[in-house]
C-alpha positions as CSV (number, residue, x, y, z in Angstrom):
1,X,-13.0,-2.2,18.1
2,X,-14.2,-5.6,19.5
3,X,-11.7,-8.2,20.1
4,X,-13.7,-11.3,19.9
5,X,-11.1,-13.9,18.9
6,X,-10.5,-16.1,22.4
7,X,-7.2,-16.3,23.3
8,X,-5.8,-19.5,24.5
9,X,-5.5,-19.7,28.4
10,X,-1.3,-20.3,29.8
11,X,0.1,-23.7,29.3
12,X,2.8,-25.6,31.5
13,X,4.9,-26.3,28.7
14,X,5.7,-25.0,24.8
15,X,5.6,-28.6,24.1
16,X,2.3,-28.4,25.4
17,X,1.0,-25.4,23.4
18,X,2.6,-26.8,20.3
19,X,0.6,-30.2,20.7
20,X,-2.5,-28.3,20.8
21,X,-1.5,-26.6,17.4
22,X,-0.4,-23.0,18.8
23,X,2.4,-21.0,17.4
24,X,5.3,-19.1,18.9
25,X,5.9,-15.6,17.3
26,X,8.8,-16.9,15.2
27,X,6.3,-19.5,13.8
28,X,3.4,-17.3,14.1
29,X,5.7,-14.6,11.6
30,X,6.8,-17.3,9.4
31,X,3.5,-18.5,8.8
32,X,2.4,-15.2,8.4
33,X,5.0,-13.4,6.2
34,X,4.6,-10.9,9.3
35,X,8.0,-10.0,11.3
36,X,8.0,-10.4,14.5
37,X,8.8,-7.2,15.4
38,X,5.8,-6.1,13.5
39,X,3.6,-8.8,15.5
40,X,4.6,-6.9,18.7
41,X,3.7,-3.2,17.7
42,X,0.1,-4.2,16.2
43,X,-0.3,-5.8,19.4
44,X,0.8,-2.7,21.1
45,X,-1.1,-0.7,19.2
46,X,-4.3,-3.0,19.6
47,X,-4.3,-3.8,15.8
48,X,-4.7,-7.5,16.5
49,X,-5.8,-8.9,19.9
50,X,-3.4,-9.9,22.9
51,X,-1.2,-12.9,22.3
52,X,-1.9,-15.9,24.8
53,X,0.7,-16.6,26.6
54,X,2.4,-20.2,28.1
55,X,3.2,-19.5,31.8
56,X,6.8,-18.9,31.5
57,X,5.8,-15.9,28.8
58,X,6.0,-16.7,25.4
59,X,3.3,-15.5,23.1
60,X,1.1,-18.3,21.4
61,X,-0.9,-17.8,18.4
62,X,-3.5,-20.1,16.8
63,X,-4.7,-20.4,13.3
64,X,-6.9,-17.7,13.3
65,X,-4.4,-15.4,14.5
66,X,-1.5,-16.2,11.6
67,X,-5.5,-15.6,9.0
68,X,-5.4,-12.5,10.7
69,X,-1.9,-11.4,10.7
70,X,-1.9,-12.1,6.5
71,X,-5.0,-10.2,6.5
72,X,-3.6,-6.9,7.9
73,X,-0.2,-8.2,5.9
74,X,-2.1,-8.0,2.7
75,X,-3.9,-4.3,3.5
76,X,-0.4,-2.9,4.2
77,X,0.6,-3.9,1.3
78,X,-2.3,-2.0,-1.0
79,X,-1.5,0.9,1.3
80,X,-3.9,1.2,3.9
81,X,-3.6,3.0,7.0
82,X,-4.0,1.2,10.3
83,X,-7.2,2.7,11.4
84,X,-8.8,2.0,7.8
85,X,-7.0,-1.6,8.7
86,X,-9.3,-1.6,12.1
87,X,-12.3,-0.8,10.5
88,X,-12.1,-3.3,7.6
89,X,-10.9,-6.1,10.0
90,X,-13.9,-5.1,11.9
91,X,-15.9,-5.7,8.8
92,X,-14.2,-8.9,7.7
93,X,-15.2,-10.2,11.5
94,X,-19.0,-9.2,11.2
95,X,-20.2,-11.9,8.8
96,X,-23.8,-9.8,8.8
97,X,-22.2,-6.7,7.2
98,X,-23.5,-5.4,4.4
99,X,-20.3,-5.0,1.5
100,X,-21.5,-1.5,0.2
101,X,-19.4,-0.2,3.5
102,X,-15.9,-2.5,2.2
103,X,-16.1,-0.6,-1.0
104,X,-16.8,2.9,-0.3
105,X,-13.8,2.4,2.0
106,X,-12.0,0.2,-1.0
107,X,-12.4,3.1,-3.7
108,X,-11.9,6.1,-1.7
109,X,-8.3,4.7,-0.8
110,X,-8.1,4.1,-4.6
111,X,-9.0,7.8,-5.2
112,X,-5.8,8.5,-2.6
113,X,-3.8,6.4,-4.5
114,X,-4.5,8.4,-7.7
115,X,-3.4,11.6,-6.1
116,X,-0.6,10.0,-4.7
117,X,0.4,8.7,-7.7
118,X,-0.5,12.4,-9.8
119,X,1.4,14.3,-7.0
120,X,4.7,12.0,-7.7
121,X,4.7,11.9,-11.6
122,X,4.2,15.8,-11.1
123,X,7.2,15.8,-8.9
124,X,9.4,13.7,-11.6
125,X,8.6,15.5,-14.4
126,X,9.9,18.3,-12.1
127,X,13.2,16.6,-11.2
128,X,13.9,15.9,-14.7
129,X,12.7,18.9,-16.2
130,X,15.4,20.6,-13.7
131,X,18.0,18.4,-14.7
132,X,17.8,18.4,-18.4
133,X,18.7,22.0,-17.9
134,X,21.8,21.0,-15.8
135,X,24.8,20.8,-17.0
136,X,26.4,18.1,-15.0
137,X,29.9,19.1,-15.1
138,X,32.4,21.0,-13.3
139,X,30.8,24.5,-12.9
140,X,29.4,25.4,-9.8
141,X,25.8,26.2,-11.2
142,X,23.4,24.4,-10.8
143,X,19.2,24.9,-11.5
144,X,18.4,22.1,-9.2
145,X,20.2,23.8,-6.2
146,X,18.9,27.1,-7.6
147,X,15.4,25.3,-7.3
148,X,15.3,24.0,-4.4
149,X,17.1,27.1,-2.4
150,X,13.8,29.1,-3.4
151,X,10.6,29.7,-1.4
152,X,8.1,27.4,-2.3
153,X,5.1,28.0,-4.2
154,X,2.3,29.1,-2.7
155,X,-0.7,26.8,-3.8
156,X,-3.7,28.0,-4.9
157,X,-6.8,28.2,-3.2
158,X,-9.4,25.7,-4.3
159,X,-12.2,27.4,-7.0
160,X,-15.2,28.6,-4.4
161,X,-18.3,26.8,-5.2
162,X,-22.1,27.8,-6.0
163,X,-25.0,26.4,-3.5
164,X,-25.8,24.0,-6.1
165,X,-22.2,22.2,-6.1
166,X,-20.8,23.7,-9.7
167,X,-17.6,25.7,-9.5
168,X,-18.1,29.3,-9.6
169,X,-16.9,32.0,-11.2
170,X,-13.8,34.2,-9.3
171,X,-14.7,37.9,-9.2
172,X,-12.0,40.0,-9.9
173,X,-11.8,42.9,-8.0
174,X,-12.2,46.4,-9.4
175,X,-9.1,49.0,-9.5
């Protein structure tokens, strides 16, 4: 993933940094709605690019770093992963991209999102389908303990499909 933003080189003073505009990582996250704490691991992890750095060590960050920061703020928040977070801020950085790429990427993590979402209601119908048939009183049994104390379901295997893509038939086999 290219890292083109240019970092700014060590000042003297903080004073110094802050007359030029630059940030500390308290400022940087306020400005950001990005905690600190969350600055330093997608730094770590190479998310966003190196912090400059004043000479006795504090991280600076310019405008287009705090843009940056609310941009991965804003994917986290409709659920994206970090490496689909890398490769959309490496399409929001190429200005010659072509959009076709942003949303393939934007409706397949929509299609997760409705499996998601189908595999939780599926899982609260089930909770309150088990408790409906609870009593919720002073006898020991209990269907939701009973539930969840057996082996899980098995799933079953996808249908197979033909050559041409349409789901085939299962063959039963003969006794």
């Amino acid at each position: 993933m290219s890292k083109s933003a240019s970092k700014p080189t060590p000042v003297l003073e903080m004073s110094e940094a802050r007359s030029h505009g630059l940030l500390n990582i308290g400022q940087a996250a306020e400005a950001s709605g990005v905690s600190a704490k969350m600055i330093r691991h997608y730094e770590t992890i190479g998310l966003i690019p190196k912090a400059g750095r004043t000479y006795a060590g504090y991280r600076l960050y310019g405008a287009a770093d705090v843009h940056t920061l609310r941009f991965v703020k804003r994917a986290r928040s409709l659920g994206f992963g970090v490496k689909h977070i890398e490769v959309l801020l490496d399409l929001w950085r190429n200005h010659g991209r072509a959009s076709r790429e942003v949303k393939r990427i934007a409706l397949a993590h929509a299609a997760e999102l409705d499996a998601r979402i189908a595999e939780m209601q599926s899982m609260k119908r089930t909770l309150e389908d088990l408790a409906a048939h609870c009593h919720g009183d002073h006898r020991p049994q209990c269907p939701i303990l009973d539930d969840l104390s057996r082996p899980a379901k098995a799933t079953p295997p996808p249908p197979s499909k033909r050559a041409n893509g349409s789901p085939g038939r299962r063959r039963q086999a003969r006794t």
